[in-house]
C-alpha positions in Angstrom: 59.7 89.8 36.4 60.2 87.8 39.3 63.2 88.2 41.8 64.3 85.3 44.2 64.8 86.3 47.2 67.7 84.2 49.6 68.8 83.8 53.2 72.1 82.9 54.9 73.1 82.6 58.6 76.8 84.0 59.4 79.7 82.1 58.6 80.6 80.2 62.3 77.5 81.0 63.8 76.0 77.6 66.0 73.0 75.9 64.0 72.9 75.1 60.4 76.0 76.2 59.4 78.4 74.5 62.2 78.9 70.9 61.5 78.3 67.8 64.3 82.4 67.8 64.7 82.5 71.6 65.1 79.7 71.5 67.6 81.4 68.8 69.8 84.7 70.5 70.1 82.8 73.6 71.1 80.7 71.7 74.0 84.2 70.1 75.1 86.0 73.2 75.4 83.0 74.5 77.6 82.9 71.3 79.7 86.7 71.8 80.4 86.7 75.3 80.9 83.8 74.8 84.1 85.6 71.9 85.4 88.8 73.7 85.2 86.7 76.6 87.3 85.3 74.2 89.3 88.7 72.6 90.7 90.2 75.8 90.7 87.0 77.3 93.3 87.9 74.0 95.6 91.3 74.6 96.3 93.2 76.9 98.3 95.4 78.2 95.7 93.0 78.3 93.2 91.3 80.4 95.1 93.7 82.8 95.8 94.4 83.1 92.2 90.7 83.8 91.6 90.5 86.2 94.5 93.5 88.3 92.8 91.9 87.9 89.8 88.5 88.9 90.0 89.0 91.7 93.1 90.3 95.1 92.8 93.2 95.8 94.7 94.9 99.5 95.6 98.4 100.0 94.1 100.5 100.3 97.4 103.8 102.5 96.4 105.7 105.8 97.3 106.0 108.8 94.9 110.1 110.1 95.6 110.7 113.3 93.3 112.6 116.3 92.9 112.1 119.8 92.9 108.5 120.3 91.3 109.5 124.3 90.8 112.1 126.0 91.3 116.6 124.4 91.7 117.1 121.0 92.7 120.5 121.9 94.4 121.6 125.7 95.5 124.6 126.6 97.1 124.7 129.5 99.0 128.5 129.7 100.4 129.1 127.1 102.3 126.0 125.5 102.5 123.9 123.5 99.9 120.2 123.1 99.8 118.4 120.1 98.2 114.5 120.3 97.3 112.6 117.3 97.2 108.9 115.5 97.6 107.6 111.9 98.8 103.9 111.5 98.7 103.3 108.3 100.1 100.2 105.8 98.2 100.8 103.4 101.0 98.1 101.5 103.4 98.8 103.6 106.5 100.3 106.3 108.1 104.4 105.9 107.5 107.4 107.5 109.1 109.8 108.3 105.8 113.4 108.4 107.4 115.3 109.9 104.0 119.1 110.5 103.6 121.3 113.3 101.4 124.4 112.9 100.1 126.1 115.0 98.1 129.7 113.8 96.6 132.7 114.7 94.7 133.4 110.8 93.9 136.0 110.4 97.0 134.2 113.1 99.7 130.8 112.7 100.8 128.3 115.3 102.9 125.1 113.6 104.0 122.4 115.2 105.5 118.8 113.0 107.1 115.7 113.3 108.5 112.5 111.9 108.4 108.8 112.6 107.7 105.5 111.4 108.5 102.9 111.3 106.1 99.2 110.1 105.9 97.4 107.8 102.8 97.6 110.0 100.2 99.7 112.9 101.6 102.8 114.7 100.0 105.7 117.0 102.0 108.3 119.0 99.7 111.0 118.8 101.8 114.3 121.1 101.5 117.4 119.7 103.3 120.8 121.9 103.9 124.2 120.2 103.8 127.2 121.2 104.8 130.0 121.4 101.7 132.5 124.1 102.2 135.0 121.6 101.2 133.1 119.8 98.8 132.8 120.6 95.1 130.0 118.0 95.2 129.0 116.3 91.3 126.5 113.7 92.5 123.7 114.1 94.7 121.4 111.1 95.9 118.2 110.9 97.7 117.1 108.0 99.1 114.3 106.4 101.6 116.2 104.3 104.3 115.6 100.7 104.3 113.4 101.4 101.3 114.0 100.7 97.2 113.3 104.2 96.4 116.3 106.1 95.9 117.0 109.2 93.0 120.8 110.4 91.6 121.3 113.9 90.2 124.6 114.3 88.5 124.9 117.9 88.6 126.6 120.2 85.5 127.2 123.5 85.1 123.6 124.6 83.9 121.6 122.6 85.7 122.9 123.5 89.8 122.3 127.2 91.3 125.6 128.5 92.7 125.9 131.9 94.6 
């Protein structure tokens, strides 16, 4: 008995099995694709859009969060203290000026200060706000002259009152 033995090449590998028309679309697309490289490596903007495509670039953005452990908010009499972080992913060193306010919808209390942090560096901070007259609901955080801002509505199981 005598077996036959046969070979094939993968279906759409070049060669044999690619016919002349399948072969000269393939060289065109190539051809286009390295002229389209070439004119973009010759102008300005295409090089910039290489350069932000092909380079790694660090994310440059600030972390604003509250209370890693522990209350958000706790009133103690008249006084309320808020807990909250900023760790800063920026280029360089950066002065955080931040702002507290805590409101009732028609009152406010607002409380500010600022912090400087390093590439990399984090600061829980706890601010104290004046609100004997307040029976504050919302409380915001925000960064001045920044986008990063937080709201905390507050409810009864959520706020620490004494």
């Amino acid at each position: 008995m005598s077996s036959k033995q046969t070979t094939s090449s993968p279906v759409g590998s070049p060669g044999e099995s690619w016919t002349r028309t399948q072969r000269a679309v393939a060289a065109a697309l190539a051809a286009l694709l390295a002229l389209l490289l070439l004119v973009a490596a010759l102008t300005p903007p295409g090089r910039h859009q290489l350069l932000l495509t092909f380079t790694h670039r660090p994310a440059v953005f600030t972390e604003l969060y509250l209370a890693p452990e522990g209350p958000v908010a706790e009133t103690v009499g008249a006084t309320t203290t808020v807990r909250f972080g900023i760790r800063s992913h920026e280029a360089q060193s950066t002065d955080f000026a931040y702002r507290v306010v805590l409101s009732d919808g028609v009152r406010q209390s607002t409380a500010q200060g600022s912090v400087l942090l390093r590439v990399g560096e984090a600061e829980d901070i706890e601010v104290r706000a004046d609100t004997a007259s307040l029976d504050w609901e919302r409380l915001e955080v925000v960064l001045v002259d920044r986008p990063e801002r937080l709201t905390w509505i507050r409810t009864r199981t959520n706020e620490v009152t004494r």
